[in-house]
TORVO-95998 format. One line per field, with one value per atom (N, C-alpha, C, O, CB): residue number from 1; residue in three letters; atom name; x, z, y. Coordinates in steps of 0.1 Angstrom, whole numbers, plus 2048, in hexadecimal, padded with zeros to 3 digits. Atoms other than C-alpha are relative to their C-alpha. Glycine has a CB too. Example, Ala and Ser with C-alpha at 12.3 -4.5 7.8 and 13.67 -1.06 7.14 Angstrom:
2
pos	c(1;1;1;1;1;2;2;2;2;2)
code	c(ala;ala;ala;ala;ala;ser;ser;ser;ser;ser)
site	c(N;CA;C;O;CB;N;CA;C;O;CB)
X	c(809;87B;809;813;7F6;7F7;889;7F8;7FD;804)
Z	c(800;84E;800;807;80C;800;847;808;809;7F2)
Y	c(7F4;7D3;80C;80C;800;7F5;7F5;80B;816;805)
//
This chain:
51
pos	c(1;1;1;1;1;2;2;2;2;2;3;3;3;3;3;4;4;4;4;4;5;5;5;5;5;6;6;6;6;6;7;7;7;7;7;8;8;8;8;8;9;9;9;9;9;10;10;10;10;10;11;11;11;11;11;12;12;12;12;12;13;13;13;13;13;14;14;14;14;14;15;15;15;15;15;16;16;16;16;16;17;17;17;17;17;18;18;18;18;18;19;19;19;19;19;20;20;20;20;20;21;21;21;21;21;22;22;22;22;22;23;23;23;23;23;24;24;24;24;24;25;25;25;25;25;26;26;26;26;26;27;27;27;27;27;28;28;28;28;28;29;29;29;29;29;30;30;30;30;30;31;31;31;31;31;32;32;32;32;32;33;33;33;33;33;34;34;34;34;34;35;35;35;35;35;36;36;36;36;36;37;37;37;37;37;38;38;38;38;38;39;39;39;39;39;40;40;40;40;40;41;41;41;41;41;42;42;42;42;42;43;43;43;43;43;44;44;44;44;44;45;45;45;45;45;46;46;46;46;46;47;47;47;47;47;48;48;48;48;48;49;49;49;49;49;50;50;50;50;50;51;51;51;51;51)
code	c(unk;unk;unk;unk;unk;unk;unk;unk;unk;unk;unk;unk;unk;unk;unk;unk;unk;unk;unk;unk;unk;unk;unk;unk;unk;unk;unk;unk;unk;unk;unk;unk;unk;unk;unk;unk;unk;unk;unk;unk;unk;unk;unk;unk;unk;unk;unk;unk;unk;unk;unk;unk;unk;unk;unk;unk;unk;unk;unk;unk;unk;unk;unk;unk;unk;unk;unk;unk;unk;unk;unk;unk;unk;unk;unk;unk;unk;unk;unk;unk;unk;unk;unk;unk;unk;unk;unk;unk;unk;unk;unk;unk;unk;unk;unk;unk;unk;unk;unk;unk;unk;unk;unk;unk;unk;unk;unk;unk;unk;unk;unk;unk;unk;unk;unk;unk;unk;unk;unk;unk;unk;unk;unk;unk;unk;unk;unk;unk;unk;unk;unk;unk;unk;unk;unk;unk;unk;unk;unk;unk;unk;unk;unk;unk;unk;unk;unk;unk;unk;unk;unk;unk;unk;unk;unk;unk;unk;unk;unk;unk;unk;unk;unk;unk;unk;unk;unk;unk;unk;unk;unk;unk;unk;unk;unk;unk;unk;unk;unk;unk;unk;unk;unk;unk;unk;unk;unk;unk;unk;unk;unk;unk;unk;unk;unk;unk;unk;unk;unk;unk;unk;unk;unk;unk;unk;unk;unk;unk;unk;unk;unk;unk;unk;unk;unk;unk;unk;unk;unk;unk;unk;unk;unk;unk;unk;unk;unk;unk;unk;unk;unk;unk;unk;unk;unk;unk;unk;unk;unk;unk;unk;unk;unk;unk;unk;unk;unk;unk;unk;unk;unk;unk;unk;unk;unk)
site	c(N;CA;C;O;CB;N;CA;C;O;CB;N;CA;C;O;CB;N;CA;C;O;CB;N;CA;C;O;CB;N;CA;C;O;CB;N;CA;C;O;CB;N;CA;C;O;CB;N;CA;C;O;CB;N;CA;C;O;CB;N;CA;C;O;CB;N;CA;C;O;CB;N;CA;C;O;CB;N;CA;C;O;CB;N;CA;C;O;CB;N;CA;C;O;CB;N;CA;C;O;CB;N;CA;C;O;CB;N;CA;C;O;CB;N;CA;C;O;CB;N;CA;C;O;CB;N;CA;C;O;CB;N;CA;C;O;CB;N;CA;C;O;CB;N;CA;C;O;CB;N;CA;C;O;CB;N;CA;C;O;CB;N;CA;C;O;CB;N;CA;C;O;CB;N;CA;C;O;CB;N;CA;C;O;CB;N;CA;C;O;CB;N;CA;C;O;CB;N;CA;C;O;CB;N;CA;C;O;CB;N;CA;C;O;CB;N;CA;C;O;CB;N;CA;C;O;CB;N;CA;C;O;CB;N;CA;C;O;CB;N;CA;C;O;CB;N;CA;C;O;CB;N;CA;C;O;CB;N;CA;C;O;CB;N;CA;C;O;CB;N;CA;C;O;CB;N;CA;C;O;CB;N;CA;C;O;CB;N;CA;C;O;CB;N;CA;C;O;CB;N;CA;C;O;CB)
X	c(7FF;680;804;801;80A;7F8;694;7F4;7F3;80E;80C;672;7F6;7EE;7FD;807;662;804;7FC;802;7FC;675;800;804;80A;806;66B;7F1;7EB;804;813;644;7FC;7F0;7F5;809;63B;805;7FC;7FD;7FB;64E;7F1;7EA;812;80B;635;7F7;7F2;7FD;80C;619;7FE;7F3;7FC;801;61C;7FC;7F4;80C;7FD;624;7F1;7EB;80C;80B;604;7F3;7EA;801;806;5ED;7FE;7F4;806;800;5F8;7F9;7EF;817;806;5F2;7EF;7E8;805;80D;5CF;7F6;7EC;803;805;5C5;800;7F5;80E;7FE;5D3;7F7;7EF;80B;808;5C1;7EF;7E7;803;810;59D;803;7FD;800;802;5A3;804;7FD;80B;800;5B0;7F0;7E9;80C;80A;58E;7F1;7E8;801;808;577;800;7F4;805;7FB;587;7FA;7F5;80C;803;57E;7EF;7EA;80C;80F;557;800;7F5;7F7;809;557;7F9;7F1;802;805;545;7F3;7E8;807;80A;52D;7F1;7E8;803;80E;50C;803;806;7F6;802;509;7F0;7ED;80A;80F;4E4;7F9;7ED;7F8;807;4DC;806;802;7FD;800;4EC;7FC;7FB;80E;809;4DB;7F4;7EE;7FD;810;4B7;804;7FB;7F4;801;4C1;800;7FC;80D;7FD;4C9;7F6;7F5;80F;80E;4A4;7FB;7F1;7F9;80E;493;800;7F8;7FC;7FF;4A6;7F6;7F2;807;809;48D;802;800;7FA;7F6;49D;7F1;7F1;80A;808;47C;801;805;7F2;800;47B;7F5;7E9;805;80A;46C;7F9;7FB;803;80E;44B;801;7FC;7ED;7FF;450;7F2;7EF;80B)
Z	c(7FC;BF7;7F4;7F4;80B;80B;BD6;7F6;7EF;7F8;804;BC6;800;7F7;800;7FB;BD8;7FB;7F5;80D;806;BCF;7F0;7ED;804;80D;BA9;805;804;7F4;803;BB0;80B;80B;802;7FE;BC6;7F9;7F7;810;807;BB6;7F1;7EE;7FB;80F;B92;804;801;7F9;7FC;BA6;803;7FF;80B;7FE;BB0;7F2;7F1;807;80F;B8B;7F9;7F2;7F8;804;B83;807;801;7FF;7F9;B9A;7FA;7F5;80D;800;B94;7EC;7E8;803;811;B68;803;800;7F6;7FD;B72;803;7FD;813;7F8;B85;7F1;7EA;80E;80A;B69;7F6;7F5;7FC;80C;B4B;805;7FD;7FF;7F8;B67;7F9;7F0;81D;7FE;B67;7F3;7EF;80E;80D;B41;7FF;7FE;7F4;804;B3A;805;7FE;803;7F8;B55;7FB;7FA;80E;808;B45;7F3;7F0;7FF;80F;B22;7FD;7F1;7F3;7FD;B2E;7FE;801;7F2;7FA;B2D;803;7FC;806;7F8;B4A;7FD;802;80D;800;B42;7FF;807;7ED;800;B39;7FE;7F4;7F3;800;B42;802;806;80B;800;B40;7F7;7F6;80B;80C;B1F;7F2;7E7;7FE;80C;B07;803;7FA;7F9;802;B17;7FC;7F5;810;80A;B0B;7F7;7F3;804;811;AEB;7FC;7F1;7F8;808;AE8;804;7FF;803;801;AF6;7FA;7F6;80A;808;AE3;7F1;7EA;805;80B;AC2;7F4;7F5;800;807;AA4;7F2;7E8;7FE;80C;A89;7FA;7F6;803;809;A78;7F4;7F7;806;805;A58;7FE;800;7F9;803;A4D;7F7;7ED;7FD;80B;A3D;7F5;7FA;809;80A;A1F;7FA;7F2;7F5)
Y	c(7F2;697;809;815;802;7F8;6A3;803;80D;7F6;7FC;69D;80A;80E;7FB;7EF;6BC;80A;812;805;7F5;6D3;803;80D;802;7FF;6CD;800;80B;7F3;7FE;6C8;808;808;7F1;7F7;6E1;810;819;7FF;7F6;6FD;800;809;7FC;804;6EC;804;80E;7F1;7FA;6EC;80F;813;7F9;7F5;70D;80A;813;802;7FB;716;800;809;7F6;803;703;803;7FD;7F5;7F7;715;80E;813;801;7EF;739;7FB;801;80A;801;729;801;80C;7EE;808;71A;812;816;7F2;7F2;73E;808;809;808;7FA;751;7FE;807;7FF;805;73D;805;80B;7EC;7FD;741;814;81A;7FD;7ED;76A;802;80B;80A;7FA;76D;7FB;805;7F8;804;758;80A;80C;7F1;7F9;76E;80E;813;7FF;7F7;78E;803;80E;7FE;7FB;788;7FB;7FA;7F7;7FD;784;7EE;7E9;80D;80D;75A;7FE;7F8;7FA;805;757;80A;805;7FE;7EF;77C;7F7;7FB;810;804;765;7EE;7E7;80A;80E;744;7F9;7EE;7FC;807;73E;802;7FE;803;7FE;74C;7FA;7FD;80F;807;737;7F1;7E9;801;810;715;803;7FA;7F7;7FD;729;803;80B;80B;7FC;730;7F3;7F0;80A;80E;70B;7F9;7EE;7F8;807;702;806;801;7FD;7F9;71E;801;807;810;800;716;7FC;7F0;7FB;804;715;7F7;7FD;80B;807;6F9;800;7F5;7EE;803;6FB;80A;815;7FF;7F8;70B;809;808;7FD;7F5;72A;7FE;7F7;80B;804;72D;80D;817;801;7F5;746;800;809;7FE)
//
């Protein structure tokens, strides 16, 4: 029982972090395009140029 009252207080702690870390990351545009840097990485051209 004495153990509860350390882990859910943490968990709690570790929730509100978890949330926080989501909405700092959502905030600073993370999530803003998630389907245009997997086509840049199929339509990359590693060939070189023809001068």
């Amino acid at each position: 029982m004495e153990s509860l009252y350390l882990l859910i207080p943490l968990s709690v702690l570790l929730v509100f972090g978890a949330l926080w870390i989501f909405f700092r990351a959502s905030d600073g545009g993370q999530f803003d395009d998630l389907v245009g840097p997997a086509w840049r990485v199929l339509t990359d051209d590693d060939r070189p140029a023809d001068d």
